[in-house]
C-alpha positions in Angstrom: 0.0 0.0 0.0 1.1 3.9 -0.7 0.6 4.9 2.7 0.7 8.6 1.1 -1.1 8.1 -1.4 -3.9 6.4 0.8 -3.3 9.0 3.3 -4.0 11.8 0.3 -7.2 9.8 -0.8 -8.6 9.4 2.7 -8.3 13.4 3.1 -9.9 14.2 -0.3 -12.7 11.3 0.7 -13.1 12.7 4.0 -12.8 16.8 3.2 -15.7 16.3 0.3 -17.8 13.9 1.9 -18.3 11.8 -1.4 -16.3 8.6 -3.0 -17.2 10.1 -6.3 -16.5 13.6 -5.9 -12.7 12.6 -4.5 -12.3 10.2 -7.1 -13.3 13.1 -10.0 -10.7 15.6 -8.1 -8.2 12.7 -8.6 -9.5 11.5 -12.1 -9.8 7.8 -11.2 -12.9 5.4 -10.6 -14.9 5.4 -7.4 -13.9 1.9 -6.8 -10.0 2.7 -7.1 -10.9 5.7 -4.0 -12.9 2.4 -2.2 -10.0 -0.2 -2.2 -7.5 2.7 -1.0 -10.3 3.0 1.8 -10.4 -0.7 2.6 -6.9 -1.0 2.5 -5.9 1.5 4.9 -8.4 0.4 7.4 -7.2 -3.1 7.3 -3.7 -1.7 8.0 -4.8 0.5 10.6 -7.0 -2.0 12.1 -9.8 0.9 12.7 -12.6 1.8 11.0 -12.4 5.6 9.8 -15.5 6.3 8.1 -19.3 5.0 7.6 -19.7 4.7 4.3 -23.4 4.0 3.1 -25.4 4.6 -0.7 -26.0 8.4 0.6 -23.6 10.0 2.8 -19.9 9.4 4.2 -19.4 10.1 7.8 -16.1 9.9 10.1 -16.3 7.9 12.8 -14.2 9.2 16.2 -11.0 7.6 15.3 -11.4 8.7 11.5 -11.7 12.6 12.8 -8.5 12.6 14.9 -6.9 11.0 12.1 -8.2 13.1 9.1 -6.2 15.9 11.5 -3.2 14.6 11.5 -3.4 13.0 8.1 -3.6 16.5 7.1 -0.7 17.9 9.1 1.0 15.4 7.7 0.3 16.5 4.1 1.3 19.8 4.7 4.3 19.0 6.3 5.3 16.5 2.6 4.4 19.9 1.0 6.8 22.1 3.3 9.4 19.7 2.7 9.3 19.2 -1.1 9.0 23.1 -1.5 12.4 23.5 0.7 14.6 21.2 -1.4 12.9 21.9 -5.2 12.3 25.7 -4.5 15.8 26.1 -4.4 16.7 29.5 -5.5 13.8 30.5 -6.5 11.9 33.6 -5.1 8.6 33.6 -3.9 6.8 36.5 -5.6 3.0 37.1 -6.1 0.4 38.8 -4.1 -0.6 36.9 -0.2 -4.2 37.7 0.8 -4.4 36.6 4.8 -7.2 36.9 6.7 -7.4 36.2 10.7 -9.6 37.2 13.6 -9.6 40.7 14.3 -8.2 41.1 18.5 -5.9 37.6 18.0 -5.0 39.4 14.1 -4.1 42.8 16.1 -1.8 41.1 18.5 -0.2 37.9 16.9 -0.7 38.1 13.2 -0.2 42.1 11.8 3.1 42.3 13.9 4.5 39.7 11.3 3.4 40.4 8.3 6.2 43.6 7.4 8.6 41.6 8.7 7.6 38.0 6.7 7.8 40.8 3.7 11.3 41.8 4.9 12.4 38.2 4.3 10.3 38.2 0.7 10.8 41.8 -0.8 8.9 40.6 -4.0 5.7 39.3 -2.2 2.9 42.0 -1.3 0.2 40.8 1.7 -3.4 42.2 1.9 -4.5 41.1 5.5 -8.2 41.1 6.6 -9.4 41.3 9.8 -12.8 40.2 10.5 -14.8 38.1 13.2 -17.1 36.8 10.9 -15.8 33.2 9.1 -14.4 34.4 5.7 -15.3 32.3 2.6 -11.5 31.7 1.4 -12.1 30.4 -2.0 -15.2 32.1 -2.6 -13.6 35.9 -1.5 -9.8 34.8 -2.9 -8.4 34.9 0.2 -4.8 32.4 0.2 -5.0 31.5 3.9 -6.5 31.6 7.6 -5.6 32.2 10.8 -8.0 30.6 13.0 -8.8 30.3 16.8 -10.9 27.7 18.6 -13.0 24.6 17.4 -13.2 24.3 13.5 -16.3 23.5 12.1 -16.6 20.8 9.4 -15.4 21.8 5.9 -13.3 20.9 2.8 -10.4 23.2 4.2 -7.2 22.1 4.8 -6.4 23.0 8.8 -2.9 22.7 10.0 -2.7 23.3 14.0 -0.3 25.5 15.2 -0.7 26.0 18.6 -2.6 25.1 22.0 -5.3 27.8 23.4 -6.6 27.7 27.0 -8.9 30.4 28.2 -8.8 31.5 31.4 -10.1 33.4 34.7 -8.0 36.5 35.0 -7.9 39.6 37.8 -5.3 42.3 38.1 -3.3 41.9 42.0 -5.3 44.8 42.9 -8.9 43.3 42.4 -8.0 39.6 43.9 -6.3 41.9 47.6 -9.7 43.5 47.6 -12.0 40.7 47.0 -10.2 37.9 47.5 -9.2 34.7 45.3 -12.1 32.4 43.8 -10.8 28.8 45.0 -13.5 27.1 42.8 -16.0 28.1 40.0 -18.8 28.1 42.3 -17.0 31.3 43.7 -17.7 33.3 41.1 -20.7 33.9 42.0 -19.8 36.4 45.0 -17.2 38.4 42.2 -18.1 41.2 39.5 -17.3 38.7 36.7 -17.0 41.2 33.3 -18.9 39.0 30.7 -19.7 39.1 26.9 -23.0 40.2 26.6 -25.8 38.0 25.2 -26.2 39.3 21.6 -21.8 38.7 21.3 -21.0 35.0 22.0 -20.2 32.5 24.9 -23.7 31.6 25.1 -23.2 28.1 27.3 -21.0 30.5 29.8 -17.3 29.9 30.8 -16.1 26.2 30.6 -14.2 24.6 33.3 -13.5 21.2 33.8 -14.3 19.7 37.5 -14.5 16.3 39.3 -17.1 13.8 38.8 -18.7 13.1 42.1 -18.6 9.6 42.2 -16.2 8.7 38.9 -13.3 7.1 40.5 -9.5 8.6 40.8 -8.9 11.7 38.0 -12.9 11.6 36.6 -13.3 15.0 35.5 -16.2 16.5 32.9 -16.8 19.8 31.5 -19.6 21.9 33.4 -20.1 25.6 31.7 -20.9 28.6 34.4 -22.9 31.5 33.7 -21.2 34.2 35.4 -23.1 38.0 36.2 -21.8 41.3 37.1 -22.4 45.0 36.6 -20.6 45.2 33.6 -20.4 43.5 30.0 -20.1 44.1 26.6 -20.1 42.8 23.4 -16.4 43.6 22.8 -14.0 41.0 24.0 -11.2 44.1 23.8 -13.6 46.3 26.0 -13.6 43.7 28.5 -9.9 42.8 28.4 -9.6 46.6 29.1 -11.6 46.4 32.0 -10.0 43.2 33.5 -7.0 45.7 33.4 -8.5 48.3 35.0 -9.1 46.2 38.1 -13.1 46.1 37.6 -13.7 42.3 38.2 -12.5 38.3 36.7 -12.3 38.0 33.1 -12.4 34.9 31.2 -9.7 35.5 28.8 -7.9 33.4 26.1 -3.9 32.9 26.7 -3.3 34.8 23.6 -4.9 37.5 24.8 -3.5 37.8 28.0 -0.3 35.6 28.3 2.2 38.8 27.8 0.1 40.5 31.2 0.3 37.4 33.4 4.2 37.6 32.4 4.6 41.0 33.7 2.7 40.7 36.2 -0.4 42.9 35.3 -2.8 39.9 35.4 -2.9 36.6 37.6 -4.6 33.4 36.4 -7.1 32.3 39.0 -8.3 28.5 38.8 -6.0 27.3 36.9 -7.1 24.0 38.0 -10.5 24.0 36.9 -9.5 25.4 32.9 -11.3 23.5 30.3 -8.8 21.3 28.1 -7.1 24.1 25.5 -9.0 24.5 21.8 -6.2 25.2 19.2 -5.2 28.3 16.8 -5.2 26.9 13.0 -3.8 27.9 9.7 -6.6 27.0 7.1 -6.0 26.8 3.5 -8.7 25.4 1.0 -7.6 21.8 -0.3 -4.9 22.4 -3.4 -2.2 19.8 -4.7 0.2 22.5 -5.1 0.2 25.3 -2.9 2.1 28.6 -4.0 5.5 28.9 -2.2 4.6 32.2 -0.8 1.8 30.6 1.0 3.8 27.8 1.7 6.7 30.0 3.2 3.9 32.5 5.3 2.8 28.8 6.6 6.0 27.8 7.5 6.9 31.3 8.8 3.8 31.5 11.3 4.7 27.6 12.6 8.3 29.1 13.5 7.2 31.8 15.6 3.6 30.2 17.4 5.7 27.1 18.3 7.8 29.4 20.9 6.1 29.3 24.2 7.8 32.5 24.4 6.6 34.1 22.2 2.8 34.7 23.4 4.6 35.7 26.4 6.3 38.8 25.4 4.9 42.1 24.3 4.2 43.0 20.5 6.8 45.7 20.9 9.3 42.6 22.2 9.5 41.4 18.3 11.3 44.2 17.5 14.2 42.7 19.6 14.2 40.0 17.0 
């Protein structure tokens, strides 16, 4: 068996939902896409997907696996593009697009210097909350943060984010530090408001009465207080000001718990971490500019230090 090759098939199966769409991408019979199927599950020893006469689903092993599977097929492409690029320049325009507070802080502070290393590539970068259609608005590539929902997109994971409960020195002396979630409830928690997001409430993950030795679950708390807002900045801003307990991601807030602006209050009830993503729609042969702004983000979001130093701190690099 090509383990690549069934690996590639798998993705394209997987990513469009359909033997006989994948099989048209590839320009081979729907029963060639089939035995690649059948023989990568017999090597595995797992079934990945459900196939029946109207739909393809994953099963729970095939969707941990159609993530890495798709890692890995980035990584092959990184790889080839180092050696066969050789000397050649990566020219072209690079449209990026990323959320807009995480674009602010950990995505616009590369992009001159990612042009420093490429003079003859130009970069148009959105920022937007809303989920941008990449192939349907032309966009090259996401930056993404949190669970992904379903799609034909390739996602490469780049790094881990937890959110947490923060509070500036100031506020925990005068009120005191929450020792469990149940806690909150006697804090001025500064919250989203109800037309923005976090509808369930702020996740934490707590013991199971009853489960045995480590049993935890995830219970989601719906915090009040005399303040919120529909801005996540707003309330970061806040949280700074000493107002109340924010629940913050690390990305936003990593560089103040550093310096000691901000302290991280139960730690030992945070939900298990979501990730920050680089997207890209599904191509064989991805432009080396893409490629290398890929390859460029991976470099610096793989640093533990580097969500833990100030924007101004890149300069130093």
């Amino acid at each position: 068996m090509d383990k690549l090759k069934a690996f590639e098939s798998f993705v394209s199966v997987a990513t469009r939902g359909s033997l006989t769409a994948a099989a048209r991408a590839e320009g081979v019979a729907p029963a060639i896409m089939g035995r690649r199927l059948d023989a990568l599950e017999e090597h595995l020893g797992v079934k990945l997907l459900v196939r029946t006469t109207r739909r393809i689903t994953l099963t729970h092993e095939g969707s941990a696996f159609l993530e890495d599977c798709q890692r890995l097929l980035a990584d092959v492409a990184n790889a080839e593009a180092s050696v066969s690029a050789g000397g050649v320049k990566a020219t072209g325009h690079l449209r990026v697009t990323a959320p807009a507070g995480f674009g602010r802080r950990h995505v616009a502070p590369l992009v001159p210097r990612f042009r420093d290393l490429h003079p003859d590539v130009t970069v148009s970068l959105n920022l937007s909350d809303r989920v941008v259609d990449l192939a349907g608005e032309g966009f090259d590539c996401a930056v993404r943060v949190g669970d992904l929902p379903d799609s034909s997109l390739v996602s490469v994971r780049m790094a881990d984010n937890r959110r947490l409960c923060v509070a500036t020195p100031q506020y925990l002396q005068r009120r005191g530090t929450p020792m469990q979630p149940a806690d909150l409830a006697q804090h001025d928690c500064l919250t989203l408001s109800s037309d923005a997001s976090q509808t369930r409430g702020w996740a934490f993950r707590v013991p199971v009465e009853g489960g045995g030795e480590g049993a935890t679950e995830i219970i989601h708390f719906k915090p009040s207080g005399p303040l919120d807002c529909s801005d996540g900045q707003v309330l970061h801003d806040w949280c700074l000001g000493g107002w109340g307990i924010a629940w913050r991601s690390t990305w936003e807030v990593e560089a103040e718990i550093a310096a000691g602006r901000l302290v991280a209050v139960l730690e030992d009830y945070a939900a298990p971490p979501n990730g920050i993503y680089v997207v890209f729609p599904q191509r064989k042969h991805l432009p080396l500019r893409v490629r290398l702004w890929i390859e460029y983000l991976r470099q610096h979001y793989a640093q533990a230090a580097f969500w833990a130093r100030s924007v101004a701190a890149l300069d130093a690099n």
